[in-house]
KOLVEXDO-219518 format. One record per residue: residue in one letter; x, y, z of N, C-alpha, C in turn. Coordinates in steps of 0.1 Angstrom, whole numbers, plus 5000, padded with zeros to 4 digits. Atoms other than C-alpha are relative to their C-alpha. Example, Ala and Ser with C-alpha at 12.3 -4.5 7.8 and 13.67 -1.06 7.14 Angstrom:
2
A | 5009 | 4988 | 5000 | 5123 | 4955 | 5078 | 5009 | 5012 | 5000
S | 4991 | 4989 | 5000 | 5137 | 4989 | 5071 | 4992 | 5011 | 5008
***
This chain:
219
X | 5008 | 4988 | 5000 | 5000 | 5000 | 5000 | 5009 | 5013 | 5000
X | 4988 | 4987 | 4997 | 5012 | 5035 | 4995 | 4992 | 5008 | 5011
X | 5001 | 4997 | 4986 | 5009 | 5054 | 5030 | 5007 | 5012 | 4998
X | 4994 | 4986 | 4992 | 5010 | 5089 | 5042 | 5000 | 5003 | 5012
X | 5006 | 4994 | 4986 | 5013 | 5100 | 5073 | 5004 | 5018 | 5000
X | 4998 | 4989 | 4997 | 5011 | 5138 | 5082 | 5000 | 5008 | 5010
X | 4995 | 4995 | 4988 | 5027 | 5157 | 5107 | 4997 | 5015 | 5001
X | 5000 | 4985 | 4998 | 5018 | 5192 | 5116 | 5011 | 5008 | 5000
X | 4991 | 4994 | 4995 | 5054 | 5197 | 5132 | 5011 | 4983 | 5000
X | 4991 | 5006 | 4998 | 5084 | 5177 | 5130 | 5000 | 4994 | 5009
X | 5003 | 5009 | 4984 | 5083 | 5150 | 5157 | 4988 | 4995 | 5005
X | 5017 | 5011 | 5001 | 5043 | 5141 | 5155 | 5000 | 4991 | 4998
X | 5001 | 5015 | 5009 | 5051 | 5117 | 5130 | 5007 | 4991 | 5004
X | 4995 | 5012 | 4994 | 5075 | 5100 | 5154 | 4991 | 4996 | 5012
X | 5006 | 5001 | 4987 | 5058 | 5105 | 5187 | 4984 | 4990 | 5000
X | 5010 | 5007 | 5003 | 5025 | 5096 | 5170 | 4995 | 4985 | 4995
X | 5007 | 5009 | 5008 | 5029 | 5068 | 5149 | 5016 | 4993 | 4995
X | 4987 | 5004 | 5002 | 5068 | 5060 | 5148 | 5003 | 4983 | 4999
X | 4995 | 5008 | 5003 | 5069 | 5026 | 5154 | 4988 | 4990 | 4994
X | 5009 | 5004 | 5013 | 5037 | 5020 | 5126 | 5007 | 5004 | 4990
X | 4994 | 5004 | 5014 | 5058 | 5034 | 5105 | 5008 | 4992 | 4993
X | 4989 | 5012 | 5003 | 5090 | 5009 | 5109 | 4990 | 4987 | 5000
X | 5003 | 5011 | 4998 | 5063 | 4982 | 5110 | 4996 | 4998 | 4985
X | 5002 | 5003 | 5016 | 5049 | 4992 | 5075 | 5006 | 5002 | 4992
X | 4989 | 5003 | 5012 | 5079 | 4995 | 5059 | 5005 | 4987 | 5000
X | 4988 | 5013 | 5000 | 5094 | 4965 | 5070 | 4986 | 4990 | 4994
X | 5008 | 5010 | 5007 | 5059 | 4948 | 5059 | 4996 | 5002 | 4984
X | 4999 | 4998 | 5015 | 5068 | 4963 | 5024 | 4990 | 5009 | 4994
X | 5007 | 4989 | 5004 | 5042 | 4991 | 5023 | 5009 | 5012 | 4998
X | 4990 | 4990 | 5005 | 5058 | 5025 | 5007 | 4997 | 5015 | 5009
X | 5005 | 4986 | 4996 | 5056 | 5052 | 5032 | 5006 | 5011 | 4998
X | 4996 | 4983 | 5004 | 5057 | 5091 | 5025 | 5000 | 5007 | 5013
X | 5001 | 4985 | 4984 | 5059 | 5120 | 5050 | 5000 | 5013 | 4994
X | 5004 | 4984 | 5004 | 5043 | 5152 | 5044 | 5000 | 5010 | 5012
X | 4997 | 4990 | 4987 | 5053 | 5176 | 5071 | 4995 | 5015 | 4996
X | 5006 | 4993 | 5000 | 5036 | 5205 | 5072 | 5005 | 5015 | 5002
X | 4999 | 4982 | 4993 | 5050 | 5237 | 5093 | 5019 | 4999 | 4999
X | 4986 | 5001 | 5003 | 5089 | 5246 | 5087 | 5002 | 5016 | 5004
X | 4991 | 4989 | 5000 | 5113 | 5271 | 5100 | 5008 | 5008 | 4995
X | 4988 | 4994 | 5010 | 5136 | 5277 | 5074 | 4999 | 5014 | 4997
X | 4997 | 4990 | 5002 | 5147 | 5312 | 5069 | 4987 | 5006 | 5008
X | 5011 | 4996 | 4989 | 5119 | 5322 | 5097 | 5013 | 5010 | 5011
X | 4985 | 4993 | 4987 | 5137 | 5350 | 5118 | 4994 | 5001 | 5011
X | 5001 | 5002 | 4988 | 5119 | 5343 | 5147 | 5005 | 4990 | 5008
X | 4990 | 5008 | 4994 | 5142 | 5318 | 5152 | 5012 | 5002 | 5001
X | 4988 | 4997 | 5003 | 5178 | 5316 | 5161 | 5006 | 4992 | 4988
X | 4987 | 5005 | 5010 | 5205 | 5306 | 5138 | 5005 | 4981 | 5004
X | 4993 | 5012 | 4993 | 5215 | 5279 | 5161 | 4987 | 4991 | 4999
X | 5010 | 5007 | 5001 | 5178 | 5265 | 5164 | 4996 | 4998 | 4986
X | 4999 | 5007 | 5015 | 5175 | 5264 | 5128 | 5005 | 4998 | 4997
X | 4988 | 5008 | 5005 | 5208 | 5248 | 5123 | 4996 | 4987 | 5007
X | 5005 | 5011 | 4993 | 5197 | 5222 | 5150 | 4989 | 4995 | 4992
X | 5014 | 5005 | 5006 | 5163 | 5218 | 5131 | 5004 | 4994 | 4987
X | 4992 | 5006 | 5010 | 5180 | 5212 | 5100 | 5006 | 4986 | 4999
X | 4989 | 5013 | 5000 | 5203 | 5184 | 5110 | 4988 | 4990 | 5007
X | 5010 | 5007 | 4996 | 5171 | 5171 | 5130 | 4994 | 4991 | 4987
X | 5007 | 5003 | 5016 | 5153 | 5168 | 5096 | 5010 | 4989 | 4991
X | 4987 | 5006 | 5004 | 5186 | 5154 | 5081 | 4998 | 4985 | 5003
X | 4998 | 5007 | 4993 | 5188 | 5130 | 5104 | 4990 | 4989 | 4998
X | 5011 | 5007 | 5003 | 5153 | 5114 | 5105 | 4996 | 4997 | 4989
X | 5004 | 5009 | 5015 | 5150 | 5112 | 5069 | 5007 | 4986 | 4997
X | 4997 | 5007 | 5002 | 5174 | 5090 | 5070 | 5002 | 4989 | 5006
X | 5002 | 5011 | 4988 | 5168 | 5068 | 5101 | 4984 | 4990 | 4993
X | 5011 | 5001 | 5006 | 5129 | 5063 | 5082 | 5006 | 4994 | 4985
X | 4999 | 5003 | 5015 | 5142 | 5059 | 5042 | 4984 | 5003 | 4996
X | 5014 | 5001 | 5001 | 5104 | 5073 | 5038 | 5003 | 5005 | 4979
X | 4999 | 5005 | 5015 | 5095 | 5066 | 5000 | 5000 | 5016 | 4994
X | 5002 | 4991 | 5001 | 5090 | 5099 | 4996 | 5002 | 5015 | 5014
X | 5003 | 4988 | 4992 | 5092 | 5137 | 5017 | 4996 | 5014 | 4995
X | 5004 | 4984 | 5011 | 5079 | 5168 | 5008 | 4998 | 5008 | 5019
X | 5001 | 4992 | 4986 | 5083 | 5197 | 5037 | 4991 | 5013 | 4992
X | 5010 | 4980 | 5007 | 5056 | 5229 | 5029 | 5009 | 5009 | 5006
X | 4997 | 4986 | 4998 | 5074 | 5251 | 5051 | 4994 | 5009 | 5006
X | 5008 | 4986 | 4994 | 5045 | 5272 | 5063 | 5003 | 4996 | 5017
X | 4993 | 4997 | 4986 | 5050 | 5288 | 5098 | 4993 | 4992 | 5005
X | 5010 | 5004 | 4986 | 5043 | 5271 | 5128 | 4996 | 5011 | 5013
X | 5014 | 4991 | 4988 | 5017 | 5285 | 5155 | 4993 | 5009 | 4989
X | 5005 | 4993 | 5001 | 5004 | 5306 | 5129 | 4992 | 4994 | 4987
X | 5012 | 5007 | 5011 | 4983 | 5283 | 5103 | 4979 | 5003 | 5002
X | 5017 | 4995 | 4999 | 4949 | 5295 | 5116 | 4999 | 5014 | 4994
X | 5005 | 4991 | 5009 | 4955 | 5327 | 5099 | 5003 | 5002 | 4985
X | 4996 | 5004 | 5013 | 4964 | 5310 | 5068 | 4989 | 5000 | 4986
X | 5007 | 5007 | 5016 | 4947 | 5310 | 5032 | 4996 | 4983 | 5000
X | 5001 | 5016 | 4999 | 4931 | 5274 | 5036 | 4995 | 4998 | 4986
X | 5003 | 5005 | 5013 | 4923 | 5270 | 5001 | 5013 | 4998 | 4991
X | 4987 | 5000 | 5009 | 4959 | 5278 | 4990 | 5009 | 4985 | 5004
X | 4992 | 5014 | 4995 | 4971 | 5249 | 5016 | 4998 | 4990 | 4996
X | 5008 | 5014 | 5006 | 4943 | 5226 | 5006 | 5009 | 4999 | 4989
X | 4996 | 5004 | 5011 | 4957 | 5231 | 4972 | 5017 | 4990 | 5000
X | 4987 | 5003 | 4999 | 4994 | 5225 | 4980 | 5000 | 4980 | 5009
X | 5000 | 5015 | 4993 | 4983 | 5192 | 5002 | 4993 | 4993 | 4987
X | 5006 | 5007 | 5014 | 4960 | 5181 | 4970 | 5012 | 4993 | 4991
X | 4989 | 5002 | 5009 | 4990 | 5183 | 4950 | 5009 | 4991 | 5005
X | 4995 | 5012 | 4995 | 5009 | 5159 | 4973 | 4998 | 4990 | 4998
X | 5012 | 5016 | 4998 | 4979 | 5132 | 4976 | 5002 | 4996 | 4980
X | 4998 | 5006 | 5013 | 4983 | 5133 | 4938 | 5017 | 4996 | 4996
X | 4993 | 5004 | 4998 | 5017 | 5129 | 4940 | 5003 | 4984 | 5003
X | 4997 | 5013 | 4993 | 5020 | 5096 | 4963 | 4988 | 4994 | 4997
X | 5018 | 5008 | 4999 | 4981 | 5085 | 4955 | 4997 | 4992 | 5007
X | 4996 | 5011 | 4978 | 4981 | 5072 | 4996 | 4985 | 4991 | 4995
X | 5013 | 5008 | 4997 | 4956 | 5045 | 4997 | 5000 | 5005 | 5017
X | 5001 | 4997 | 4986 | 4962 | 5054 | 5036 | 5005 | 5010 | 5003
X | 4999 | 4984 | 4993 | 4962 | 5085 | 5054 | 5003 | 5002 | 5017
X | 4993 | 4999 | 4987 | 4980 | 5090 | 5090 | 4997 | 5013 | 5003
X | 4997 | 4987 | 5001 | 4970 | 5120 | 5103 | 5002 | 5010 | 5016
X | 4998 | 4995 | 4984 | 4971 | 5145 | 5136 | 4989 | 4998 | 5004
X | 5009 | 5003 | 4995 | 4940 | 5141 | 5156 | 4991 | 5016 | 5002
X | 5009 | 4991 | 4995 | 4911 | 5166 | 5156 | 4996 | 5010 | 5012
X | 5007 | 4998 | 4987 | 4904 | 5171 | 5191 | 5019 | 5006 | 5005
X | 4989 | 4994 | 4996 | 4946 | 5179 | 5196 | 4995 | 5011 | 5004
X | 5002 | 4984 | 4992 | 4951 | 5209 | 5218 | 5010 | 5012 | 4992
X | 4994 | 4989 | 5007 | 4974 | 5227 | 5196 | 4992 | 5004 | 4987
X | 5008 | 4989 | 5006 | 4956 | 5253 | 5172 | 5006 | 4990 | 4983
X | 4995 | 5009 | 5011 | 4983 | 5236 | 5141 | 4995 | 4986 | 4996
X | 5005 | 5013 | 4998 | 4968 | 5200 | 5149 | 4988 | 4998 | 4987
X | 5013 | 4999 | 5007 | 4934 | 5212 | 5141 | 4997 | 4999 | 4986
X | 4999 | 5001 | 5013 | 4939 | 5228 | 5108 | 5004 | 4993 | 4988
X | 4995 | 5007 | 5012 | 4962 | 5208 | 5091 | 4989 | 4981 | 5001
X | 5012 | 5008 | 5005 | 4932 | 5181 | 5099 | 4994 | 4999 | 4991
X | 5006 | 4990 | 5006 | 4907 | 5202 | 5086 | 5005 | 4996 | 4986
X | 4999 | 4998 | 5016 | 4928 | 5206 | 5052 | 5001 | 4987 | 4997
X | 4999 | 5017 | 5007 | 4939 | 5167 | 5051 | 4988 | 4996 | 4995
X | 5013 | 5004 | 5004 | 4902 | 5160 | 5053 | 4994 | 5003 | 4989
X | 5004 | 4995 | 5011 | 4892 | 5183 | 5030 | 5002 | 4991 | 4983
X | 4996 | 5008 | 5014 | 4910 | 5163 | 5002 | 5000 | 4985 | 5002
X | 5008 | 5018 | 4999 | 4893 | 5127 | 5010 | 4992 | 4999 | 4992
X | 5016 | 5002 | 5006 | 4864 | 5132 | 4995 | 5006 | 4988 | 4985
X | 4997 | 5013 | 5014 | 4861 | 5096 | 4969 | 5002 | 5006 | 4989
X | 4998 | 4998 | 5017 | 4853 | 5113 | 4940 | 5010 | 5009 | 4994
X | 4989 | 4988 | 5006 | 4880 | 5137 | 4939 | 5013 | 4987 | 5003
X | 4984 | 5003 | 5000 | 4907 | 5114 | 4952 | 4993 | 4983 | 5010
X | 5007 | 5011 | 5001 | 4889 | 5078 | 4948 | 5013 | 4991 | 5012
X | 4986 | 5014 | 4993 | 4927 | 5055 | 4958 | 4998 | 5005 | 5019
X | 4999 | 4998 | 4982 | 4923 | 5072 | 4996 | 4986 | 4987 | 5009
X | 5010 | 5010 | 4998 | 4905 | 5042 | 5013 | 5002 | 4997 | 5014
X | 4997 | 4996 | 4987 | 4917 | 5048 | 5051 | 5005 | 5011 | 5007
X | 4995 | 4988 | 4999 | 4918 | 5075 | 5069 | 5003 | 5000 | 5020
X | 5006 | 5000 | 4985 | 4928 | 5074 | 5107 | 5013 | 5012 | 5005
X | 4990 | 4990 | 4997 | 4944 | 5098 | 5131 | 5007 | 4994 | 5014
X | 4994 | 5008 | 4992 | 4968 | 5090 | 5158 | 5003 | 5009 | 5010
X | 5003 | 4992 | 4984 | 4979 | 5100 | 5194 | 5010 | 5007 | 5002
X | 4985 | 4993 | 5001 | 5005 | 5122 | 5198 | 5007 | 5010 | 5016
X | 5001 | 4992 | 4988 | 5018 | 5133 | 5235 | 5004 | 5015 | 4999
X | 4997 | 4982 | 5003 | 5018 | 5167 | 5244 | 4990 | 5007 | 4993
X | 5013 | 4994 | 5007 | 4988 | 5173 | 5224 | 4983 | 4996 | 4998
X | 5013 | 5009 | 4995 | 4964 | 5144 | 5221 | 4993 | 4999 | 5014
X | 5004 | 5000 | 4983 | 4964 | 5138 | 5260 | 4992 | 5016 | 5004
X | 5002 | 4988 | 4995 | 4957 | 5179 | 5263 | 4987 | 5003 | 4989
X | 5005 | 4994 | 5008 | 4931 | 5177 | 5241 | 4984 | 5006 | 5005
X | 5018 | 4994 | 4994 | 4889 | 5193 | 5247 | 5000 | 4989 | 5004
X | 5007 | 5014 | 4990 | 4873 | 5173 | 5272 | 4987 | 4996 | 4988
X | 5011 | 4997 | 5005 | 4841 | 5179 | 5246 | 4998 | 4986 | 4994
X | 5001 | 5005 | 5012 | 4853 | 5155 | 5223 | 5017 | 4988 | 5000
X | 4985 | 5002 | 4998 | 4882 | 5135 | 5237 | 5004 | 4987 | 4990
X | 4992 | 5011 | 5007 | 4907 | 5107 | 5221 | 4997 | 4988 | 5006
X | 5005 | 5015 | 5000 | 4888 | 5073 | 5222 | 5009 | 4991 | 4988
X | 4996 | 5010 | 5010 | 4909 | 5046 | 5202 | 4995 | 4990 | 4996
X | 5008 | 5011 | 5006 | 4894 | 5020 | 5181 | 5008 | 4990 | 4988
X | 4991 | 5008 | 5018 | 4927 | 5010 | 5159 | 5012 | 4998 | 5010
X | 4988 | 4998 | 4994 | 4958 | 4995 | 5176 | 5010 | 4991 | 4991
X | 4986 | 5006 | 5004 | 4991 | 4985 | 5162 | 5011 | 4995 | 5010
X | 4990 | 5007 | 4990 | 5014 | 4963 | 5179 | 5012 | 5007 | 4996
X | 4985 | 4992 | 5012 | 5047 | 4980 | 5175 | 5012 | 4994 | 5014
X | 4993 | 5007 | 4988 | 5065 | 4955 | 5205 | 5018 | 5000 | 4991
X | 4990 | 5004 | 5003 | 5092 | 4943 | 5180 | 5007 | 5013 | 4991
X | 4990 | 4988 | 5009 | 5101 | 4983 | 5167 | 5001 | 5011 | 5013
X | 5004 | 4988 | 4987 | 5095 | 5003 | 5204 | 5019 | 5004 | 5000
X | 4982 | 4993 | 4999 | 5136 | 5004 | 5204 | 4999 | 5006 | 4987
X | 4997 | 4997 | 5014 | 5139 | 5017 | 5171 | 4990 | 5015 | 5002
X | 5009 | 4993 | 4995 | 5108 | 5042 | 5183 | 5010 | 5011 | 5007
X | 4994 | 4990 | 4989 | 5130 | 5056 | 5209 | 5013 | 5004 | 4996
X | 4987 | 4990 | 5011 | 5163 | 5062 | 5187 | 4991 | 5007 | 4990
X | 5007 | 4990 | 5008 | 5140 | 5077 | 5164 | 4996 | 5016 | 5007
X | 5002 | 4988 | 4993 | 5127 | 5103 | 5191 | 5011 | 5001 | 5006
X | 4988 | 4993 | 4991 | 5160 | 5112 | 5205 | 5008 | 5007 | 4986
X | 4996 | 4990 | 5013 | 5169 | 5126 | 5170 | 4996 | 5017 | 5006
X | 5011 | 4983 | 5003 | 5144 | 5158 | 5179 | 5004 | 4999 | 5014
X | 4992 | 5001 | 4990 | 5168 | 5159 | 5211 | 4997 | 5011 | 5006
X | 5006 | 4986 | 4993 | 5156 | 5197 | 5217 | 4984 | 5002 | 5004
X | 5016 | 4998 | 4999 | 5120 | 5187 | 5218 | 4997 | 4993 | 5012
X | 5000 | 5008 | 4989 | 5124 | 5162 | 5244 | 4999 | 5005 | 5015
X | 4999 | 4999 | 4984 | 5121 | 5168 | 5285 | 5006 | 4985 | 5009
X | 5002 | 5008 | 4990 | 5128 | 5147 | 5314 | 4985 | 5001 | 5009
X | 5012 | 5003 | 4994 | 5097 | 5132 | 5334 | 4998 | 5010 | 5010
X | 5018 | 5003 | 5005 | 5067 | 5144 | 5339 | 5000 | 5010 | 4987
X | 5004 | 4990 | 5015 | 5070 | 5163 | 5307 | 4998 | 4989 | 4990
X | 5007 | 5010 | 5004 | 5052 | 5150 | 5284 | 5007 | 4991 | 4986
X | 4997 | 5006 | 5010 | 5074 | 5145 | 5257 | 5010 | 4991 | 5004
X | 4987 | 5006 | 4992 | 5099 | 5120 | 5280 | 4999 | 4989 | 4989
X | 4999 | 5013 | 5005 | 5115 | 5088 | 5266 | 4993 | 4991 | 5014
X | 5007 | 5003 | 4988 | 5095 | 5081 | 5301 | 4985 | 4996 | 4994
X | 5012 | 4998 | 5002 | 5064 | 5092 | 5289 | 4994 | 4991 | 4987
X | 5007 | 5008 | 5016 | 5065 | 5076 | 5251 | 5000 | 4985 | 5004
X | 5003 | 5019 | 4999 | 5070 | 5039 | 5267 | 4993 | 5002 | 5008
X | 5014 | 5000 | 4990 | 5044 | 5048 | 5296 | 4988 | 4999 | 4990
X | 5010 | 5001 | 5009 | 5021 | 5052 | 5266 | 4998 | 4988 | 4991
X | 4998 | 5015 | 5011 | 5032 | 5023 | 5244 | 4997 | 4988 | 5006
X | 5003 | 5014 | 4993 | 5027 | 5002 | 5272 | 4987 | 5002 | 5010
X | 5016 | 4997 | 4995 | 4991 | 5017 | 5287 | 4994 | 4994 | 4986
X | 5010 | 5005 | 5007 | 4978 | 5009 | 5250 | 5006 | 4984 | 4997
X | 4996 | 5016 | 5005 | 4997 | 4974 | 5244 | 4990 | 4996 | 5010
X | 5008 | 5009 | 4990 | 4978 | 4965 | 5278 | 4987 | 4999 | 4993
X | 5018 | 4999 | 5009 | 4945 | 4973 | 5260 | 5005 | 4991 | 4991
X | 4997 | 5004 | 5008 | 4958 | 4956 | 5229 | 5000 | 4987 | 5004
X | 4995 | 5005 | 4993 | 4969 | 4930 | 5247 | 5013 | 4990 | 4993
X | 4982 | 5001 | 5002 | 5009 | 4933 | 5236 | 5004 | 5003 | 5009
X | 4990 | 4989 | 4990 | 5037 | 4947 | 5252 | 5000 | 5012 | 4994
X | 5004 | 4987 | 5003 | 5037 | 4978 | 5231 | 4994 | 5003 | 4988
X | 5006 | 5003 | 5016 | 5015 | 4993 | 5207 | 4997 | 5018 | 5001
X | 5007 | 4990 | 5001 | 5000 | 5027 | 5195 | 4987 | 4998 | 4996
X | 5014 | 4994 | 5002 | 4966 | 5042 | 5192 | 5001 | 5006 | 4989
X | 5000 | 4986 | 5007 | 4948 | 5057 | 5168 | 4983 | 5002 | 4998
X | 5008 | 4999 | 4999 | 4914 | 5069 | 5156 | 4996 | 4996 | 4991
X | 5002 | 5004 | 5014 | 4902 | 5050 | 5125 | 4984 | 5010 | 4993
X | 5012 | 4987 | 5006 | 4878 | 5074 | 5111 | 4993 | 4995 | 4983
X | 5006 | 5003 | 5015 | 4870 | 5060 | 5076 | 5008 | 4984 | 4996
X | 4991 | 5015 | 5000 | 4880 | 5023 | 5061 | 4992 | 4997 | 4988
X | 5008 | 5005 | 5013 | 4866 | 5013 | 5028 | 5004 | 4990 | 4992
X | 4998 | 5011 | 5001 | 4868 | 4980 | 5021 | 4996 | 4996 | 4982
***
């Protein structure tokens, strides 16, 4: 199958769904990575944090081999006052790109403002008749944002992935994004990512697995 997953922000796509992705490569599916929000030549950052971001990026491309990458670039924190028709278009043009039978994406109900939208726009370009090959569409859990999400409407899972024999491989993956990380109780710990892997393996009933929200599946 060809597979997208999409990240709002650099480090979603691990935190979220990292060791689904080493599981559907090594089970011979082609996955892409569409990342969304980028700092590059952004001068609200330093020099030094976009040289670190850089080599971050670097780094993970090459830890993943994803069949594909395409970075947009647009700012982060500030996609809610974005042209959403221009984005839609720029994500359209990806989906025709990779033509994903499966769609990975941030979760709805996330607490960051970025989450939302680049839902929003992924969704927008499902619809069958415009982009028929998309035939799953689910969103996944991502600390730091999922756990903080509206009580209104919270993160119930109904899709798990065993990910027992890639959870190492999981955790050299997130120590790449080595500036995003904390020590415990922060939520982005290498504490907190196996506390999670191993709260949903118990549901699952593995040793570790991820969550996610399967939202569409068309058989």
């Amino acid at each position: 199958m060809n597979i997208l997953v999409v990240s709002p922000h650099p480090d979603d796509e691990t935190l979220g769904a990292g060791g689904t992705i080493l599981r559907l490569m090594q089970e011979g599916n082609a996955v892409s990575w569409l990342n969304i929000t980028g700092i590059q030549g952004n001068p609200d950052y330093s020099n030094e944090y976009r040289e670190n971001r850089e080599r971050q990026l670097n780094n993970i491309e090459k830890f993943y081999d994803f069949s594909r990458v395409v970075h947009l670039n647009l700012p982060p924190t500030k996609l809610d006052g974005m042209d959403s028709s221009a984005a839609i278009e720029q994500i359209a043009g990806v989906y025709e790109q990779v033509k994903p039978e499966w769609l990975i994406l941030p979760d709805y109900n996330d607490a960051h403002s970025d989450h939302l939208r680049v839902f929003e726009w992924c969704y927008a370009c499902s619809k069958t008749f415009r982009f028929p090959y998309i035939k799953r569409i689910m969103t996944m859990e991502i600390v730091s944002e999922t756990d903080f999400g509206r009580p209104q409407n919270p993160f119930v899972p109904n899709f798990f992935i065993d990910v027992s024999a890639f959870m190492k491989q999981k955790i050299e993956a997130a120590k790449i994004y080595d500036t995003e990380l904390g020590e415990h109780p922060f939520p982005r710990s290498i504490a907190n990512i196996k506390a999670l892997a191993t709260m949903r393996g118990a549901a699952a009933g593995v040793e570790y697995a991820e969550a996610f929200r399967m939202i569409k599946y068309i058989m």
